[in-house]
N, CA, C and O of each residue as an XYZ file, in Angstrom:
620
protein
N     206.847     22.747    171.842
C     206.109     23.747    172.583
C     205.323     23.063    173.689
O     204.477     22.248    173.322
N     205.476     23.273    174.973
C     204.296     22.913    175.843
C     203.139     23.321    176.010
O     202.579     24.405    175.840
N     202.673     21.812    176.551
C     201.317     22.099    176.528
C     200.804     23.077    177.251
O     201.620     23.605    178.007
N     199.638     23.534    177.278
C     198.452     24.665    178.507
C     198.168     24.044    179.301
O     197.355     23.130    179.159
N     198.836     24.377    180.578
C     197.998     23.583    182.074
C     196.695     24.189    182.157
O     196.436     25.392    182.174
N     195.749     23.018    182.216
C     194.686     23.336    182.699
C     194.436     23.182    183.986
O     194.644     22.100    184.536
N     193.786     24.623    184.873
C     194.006     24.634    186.090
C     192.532     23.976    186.283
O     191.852     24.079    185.262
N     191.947     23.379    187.271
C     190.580     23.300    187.946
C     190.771     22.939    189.291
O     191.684     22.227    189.709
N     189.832     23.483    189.983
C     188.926     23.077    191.283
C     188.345     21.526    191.532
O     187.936     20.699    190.717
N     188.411     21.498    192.259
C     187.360     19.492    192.585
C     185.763     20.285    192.073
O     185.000     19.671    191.327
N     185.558     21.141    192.388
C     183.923     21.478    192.081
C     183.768     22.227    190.167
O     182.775     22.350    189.450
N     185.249     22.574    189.920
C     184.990     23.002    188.575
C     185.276     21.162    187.320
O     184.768     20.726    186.286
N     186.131     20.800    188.096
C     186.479     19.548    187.376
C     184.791     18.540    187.332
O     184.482     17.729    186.458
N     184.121     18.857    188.306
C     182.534     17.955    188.716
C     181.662     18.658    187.866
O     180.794     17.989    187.306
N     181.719     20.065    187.618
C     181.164     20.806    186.775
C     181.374     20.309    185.526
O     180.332     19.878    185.032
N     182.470     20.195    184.735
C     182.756     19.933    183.466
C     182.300     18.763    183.086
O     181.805     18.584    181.973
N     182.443     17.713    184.113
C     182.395     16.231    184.126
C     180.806     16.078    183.864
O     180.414     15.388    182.922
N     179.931     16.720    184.699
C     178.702     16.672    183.988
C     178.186     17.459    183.318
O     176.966     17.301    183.343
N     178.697     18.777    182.310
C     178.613     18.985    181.190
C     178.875     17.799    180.216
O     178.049     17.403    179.394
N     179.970     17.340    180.381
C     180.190     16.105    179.605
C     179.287     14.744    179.501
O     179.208     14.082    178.466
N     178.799     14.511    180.394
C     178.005     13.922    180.703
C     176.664     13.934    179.794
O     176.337     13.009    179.051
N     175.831     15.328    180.008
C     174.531     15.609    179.356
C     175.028     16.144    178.019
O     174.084     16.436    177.285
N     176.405     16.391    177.402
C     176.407     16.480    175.969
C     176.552     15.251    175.585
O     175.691     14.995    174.744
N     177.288     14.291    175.815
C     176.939     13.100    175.151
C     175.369     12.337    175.299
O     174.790     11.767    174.375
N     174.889     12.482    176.622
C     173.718     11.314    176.682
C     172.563     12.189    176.505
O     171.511     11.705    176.087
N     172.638     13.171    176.725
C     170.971     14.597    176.034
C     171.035     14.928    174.786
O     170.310     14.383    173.954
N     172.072     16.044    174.415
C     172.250     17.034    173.599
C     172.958     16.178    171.958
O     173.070     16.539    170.786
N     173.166     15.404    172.437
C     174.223     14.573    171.415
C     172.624     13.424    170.426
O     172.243     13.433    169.256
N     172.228     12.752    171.463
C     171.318     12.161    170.832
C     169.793     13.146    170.335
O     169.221     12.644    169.368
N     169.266     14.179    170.784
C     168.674     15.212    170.836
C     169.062     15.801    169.427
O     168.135     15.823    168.617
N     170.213     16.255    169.024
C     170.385     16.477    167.773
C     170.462     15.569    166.456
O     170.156     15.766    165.280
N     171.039     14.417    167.212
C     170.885     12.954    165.840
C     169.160     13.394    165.352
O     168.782     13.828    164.264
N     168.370     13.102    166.562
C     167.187     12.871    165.835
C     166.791     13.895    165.216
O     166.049     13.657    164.263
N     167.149     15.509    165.532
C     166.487     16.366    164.932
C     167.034     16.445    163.270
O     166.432     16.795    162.255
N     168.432     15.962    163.479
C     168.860     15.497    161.746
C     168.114     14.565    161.304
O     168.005     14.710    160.087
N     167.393     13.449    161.768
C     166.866     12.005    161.335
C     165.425     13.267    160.666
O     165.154     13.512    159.490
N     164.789     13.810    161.891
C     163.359     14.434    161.184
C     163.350     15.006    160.096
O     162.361     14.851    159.379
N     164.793     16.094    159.510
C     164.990     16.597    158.940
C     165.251     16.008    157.665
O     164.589     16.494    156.748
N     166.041     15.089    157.364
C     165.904     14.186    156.771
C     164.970     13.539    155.876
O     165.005     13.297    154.669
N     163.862     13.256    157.074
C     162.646     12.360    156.648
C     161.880     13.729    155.656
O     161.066     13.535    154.752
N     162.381     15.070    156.101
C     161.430     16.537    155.187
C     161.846     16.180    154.027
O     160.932     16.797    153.480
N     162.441     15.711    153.104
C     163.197     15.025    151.722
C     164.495     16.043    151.390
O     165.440     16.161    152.170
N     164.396     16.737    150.153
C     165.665     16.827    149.694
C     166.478     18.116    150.852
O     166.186     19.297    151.041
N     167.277     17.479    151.289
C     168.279     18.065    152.518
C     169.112     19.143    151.637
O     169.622     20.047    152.300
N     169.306     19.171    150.318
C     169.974     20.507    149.758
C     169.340     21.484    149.764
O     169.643     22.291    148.886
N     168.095     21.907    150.802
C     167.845     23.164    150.636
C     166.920     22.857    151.847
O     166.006     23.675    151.949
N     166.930     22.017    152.655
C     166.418     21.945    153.444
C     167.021     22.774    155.077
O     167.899     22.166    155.689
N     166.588     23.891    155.570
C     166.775     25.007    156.812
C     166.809     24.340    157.688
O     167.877     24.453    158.290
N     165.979     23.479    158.210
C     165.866     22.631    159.774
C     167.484     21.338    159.527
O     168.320     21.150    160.411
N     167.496     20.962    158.758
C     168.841     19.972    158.082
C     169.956     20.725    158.192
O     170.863     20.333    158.926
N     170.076     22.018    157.425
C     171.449     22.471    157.818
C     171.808     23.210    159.270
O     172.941     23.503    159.650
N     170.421     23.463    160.062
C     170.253     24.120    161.333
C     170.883     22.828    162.350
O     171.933     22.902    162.990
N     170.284     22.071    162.323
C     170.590     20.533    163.016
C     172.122     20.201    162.745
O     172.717     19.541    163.596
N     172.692     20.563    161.771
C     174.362     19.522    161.100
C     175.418     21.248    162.123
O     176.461     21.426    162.753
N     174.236     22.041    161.658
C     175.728     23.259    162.823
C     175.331     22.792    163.992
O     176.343     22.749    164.692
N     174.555     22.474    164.500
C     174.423     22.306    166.171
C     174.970     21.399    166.443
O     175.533     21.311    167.535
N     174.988     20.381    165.502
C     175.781     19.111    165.894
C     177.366     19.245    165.862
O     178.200     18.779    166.639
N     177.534     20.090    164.632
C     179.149     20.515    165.081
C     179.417     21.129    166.247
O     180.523     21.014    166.775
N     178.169     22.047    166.922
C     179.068     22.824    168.083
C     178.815     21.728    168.757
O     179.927     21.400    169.172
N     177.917     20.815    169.196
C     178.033     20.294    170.029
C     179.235     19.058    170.512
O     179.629     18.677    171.614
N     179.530     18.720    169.284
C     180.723     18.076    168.847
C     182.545     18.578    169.230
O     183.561     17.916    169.443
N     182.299     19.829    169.178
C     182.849     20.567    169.184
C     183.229     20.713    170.895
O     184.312     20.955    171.428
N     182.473     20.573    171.232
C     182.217     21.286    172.957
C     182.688     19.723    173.493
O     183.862     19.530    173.811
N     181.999     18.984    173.541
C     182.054     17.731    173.828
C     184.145     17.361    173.693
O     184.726     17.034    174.728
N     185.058     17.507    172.167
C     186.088     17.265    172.433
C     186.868     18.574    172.957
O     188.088     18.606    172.799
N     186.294     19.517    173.495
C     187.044     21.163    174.533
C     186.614     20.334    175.476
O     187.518     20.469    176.301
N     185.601     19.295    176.102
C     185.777     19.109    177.848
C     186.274     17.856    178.021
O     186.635     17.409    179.109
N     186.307     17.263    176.969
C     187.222     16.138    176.619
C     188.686     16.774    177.370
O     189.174     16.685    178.496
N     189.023     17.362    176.259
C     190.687     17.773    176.748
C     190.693     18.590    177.569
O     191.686     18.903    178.226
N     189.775     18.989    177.653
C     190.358     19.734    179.267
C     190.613     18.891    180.502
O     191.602     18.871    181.234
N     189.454     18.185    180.558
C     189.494     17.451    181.525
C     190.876     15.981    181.446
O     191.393     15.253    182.293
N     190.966     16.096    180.400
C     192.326     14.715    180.283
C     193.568     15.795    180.215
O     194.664     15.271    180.020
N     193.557     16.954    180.322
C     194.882     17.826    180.591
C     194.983     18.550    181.706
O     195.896     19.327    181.986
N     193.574     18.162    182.658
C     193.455     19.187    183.978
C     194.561     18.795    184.942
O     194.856     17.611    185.108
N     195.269     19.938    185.675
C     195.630     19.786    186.886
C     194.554     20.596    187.954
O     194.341     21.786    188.187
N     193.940     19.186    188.524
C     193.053     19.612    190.158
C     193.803     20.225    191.432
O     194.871     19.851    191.917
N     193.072     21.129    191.792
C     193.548     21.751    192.762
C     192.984     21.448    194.219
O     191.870     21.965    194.307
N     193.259     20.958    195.105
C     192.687     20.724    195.910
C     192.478     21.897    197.204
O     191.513     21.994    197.962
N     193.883     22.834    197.158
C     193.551     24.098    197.559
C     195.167     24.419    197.875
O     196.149     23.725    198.138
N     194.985     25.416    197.757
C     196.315     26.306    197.488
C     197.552     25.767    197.981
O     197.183     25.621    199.146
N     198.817     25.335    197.977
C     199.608     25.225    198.274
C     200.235     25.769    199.886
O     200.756     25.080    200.763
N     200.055     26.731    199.875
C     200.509     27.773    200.674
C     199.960     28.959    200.573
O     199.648     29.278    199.426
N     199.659     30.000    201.720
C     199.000     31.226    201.496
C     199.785     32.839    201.604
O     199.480     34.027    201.495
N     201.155     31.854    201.934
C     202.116     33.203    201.426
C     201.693     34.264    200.059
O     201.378     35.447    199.933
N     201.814     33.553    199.514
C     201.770     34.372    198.039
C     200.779     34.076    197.134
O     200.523     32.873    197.084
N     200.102     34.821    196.362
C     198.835     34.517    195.259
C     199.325     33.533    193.994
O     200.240     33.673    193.182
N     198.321     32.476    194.175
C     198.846     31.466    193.120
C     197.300     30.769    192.878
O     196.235     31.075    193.414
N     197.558     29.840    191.983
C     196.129     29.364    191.392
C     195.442     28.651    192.348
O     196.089     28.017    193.181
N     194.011     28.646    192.373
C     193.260     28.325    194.088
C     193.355     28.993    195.217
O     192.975     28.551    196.301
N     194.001     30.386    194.984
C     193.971     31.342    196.487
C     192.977     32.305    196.288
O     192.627     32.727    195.186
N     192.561     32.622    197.297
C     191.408     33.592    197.323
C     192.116     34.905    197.518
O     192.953     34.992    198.417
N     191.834     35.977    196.711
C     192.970     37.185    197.205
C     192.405     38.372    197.889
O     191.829     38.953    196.969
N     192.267     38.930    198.747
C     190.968     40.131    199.159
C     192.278     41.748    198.442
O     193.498     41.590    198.419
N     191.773     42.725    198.100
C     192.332     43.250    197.466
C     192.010     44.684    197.472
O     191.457     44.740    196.374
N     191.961     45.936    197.951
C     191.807     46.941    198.159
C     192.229     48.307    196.972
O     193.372     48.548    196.585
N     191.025     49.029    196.580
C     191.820     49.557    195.772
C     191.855     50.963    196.145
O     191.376     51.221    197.249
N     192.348     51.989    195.415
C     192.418     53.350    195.752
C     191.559     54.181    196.595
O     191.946     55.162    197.230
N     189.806     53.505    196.541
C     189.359     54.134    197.452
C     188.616     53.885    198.771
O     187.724     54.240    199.542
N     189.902     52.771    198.408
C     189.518     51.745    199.903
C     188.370     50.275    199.464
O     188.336     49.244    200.135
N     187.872     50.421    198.730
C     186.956     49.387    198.138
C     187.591     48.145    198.139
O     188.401     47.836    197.265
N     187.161     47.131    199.415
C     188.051     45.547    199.174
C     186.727     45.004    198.133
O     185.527     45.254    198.021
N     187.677     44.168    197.507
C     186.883     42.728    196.461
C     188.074     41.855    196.772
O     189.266     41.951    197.067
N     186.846     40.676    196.487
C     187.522     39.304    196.662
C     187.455     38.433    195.698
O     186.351     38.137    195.238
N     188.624     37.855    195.208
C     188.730     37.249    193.914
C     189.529     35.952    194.457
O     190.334     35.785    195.374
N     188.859     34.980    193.333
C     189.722     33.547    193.405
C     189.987     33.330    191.922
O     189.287     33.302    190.910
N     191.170     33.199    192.177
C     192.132     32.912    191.071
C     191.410     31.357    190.953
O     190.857     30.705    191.838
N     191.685     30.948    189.179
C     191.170     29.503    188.988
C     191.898     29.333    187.397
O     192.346     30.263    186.726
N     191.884     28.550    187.192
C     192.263     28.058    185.751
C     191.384     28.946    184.680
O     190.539     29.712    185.141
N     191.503     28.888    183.771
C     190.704     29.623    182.848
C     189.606     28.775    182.020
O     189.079     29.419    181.114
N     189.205     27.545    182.163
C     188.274     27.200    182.150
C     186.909     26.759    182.914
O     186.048     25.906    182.698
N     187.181     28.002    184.165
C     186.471     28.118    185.065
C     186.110     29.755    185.795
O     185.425     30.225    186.703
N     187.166     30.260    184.617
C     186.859     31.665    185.075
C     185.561     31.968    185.061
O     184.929     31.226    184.309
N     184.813     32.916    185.701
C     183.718     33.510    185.764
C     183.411     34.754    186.695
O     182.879     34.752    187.805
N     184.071     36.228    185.657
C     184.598     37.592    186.457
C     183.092     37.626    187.525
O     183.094     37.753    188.750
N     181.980     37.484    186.697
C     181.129     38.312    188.080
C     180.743     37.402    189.040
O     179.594     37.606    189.431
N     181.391     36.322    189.635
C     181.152     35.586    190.783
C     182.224     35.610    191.181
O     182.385     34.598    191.863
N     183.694     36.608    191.138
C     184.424     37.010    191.739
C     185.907     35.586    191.329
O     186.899     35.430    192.041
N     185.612     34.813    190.101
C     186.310     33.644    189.765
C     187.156     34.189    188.631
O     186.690     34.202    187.492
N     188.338     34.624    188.878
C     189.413     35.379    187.497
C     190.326     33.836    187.541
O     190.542     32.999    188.417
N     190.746     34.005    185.951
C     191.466     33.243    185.266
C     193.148     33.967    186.156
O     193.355     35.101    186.588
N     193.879     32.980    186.140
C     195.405     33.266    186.051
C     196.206     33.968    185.113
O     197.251     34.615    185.189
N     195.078     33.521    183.816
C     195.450     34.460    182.347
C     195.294     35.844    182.269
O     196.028     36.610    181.646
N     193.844     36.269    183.238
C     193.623     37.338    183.123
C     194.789     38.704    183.566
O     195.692     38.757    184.401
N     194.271     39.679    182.596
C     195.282     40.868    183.170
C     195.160     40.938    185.191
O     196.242     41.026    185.771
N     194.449     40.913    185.672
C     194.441     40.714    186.946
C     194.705     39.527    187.368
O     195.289     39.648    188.445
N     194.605     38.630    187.138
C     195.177     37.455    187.713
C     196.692     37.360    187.255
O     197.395     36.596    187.917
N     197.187     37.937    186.367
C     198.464     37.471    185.999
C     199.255     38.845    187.018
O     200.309     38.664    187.629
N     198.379     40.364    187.020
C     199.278     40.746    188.010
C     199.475     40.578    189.427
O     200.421     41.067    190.044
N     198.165     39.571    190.144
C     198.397     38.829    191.279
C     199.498     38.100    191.554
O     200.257     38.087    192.523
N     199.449     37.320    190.252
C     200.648     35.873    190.757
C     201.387     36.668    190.975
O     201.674     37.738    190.439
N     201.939     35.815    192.321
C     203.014     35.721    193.175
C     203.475     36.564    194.094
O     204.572     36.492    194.648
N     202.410     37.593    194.307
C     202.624     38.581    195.234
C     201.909     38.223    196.793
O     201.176     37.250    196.972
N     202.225     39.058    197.692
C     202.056     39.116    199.131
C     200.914     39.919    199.395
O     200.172     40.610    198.696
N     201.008     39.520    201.068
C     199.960     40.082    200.914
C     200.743     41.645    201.811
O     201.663     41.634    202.630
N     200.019     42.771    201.308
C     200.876     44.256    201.536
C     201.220     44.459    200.463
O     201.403     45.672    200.571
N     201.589     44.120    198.969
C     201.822     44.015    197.602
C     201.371     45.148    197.103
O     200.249     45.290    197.589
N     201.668     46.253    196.236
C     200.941     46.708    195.737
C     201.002     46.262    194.274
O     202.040     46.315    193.614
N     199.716     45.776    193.761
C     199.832     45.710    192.087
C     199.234     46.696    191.315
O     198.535     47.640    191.685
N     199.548     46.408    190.327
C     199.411     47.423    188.928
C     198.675     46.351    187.838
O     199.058     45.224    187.527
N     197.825     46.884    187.500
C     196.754     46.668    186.171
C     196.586     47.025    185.392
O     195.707     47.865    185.581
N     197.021     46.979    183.767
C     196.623     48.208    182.762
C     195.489     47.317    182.561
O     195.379     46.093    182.621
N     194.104     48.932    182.127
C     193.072     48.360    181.686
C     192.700     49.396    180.466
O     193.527     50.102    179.888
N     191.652     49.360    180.262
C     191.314     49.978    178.933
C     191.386     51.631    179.330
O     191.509     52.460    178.429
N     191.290     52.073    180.885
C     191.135     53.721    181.545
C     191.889     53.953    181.829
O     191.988     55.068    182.341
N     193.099     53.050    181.728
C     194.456     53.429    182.549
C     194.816     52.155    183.082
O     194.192     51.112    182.886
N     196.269     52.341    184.042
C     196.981     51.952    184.929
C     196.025     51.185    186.531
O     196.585     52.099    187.137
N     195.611     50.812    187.085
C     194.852     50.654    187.940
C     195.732     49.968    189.293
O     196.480     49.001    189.150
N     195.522     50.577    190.461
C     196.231     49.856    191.572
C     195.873     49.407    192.374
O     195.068     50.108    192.987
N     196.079     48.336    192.837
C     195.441     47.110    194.074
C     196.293     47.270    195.726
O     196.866     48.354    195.843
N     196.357     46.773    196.370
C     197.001     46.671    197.595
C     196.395     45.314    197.938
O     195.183     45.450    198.100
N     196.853     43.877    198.131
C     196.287     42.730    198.491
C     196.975     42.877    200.191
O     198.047     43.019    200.779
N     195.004     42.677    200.519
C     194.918     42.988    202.335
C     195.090     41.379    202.323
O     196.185     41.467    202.877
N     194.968     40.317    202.197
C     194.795     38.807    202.394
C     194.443     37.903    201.157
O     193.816     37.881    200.098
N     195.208     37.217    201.936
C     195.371     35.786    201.153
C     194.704     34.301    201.672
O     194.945     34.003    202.842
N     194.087     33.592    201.067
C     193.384     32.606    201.871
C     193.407     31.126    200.469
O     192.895     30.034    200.716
């Protein structure tokens, strides 16, 4: 089975990189000690601040090997290929039924972020972008229905 391309940006890949960064050298040592204090409270089998400290340390653990692999499976984008057609790193402007343009940039999905106008490729809208023109009309099922786009530009 192949692997999941991970899509990123030069500014989402710098993003992750120093998430990674302050979970290992802040958040990582930040929780050792709050286990060490906890600890020092004595018997840890019933101790609340001890088992509060050992989950944080798993998520943080946790998070730490998700930007791990993302980042050792990313493909960087430096910017779109071509602006013929909607593909990962294009900006799409997009018009809908009542004339209302929005502007969306397609990005990998570990950089999506819908309300700053940043959709995943995964998403139901980003997946009915790929590969269309611009004059395109697309189709969206959403939870109200069917929904239709017209992409005015591509950038």
């Amino acid at each position: 089975m192949a692997e999941k391309v991970n899509y990123l940006t030069a500014d989402g890949r710098k993003k992750l990189e120093e998430e990674l960064e302050y979970l290992i050298k802040v958040r990582r040592p930040q929780v050792a000690e709050r286990i060490r204090q906890a600890k020092e409270g004595g018997d840890i089998s019933e101790n609340s601040a001890y088992d509060e400290a050992k989950n944080e340390q798993g998520f943080v653990e946790g998070r730490i090997c998700d930007v791990e692999a993302t980042l050792r499976d990313a493909v960087v984008l430096t910017r779109p290929l071509s602006t013929d057609k909607v593909q990962v790193g294009s900006r799409v402007t997009v018009v809908d039924n009542e004339g209302e343009a929005v502007v969306y940039h397609i990005v990998g999905s570990a950089e999506a972020d819908p309300v700053e106008g940043r959709i995943s490729n995964e998403s139901p809208m980003g997946q009915a972008l790929m590969g269309h023109r611009v004059g395109d009309a697309v189709s969206v099922r959403a939870p109200s229905g069917n929904l239709r786009f017209t992409i005015k530009a591509i950038g």
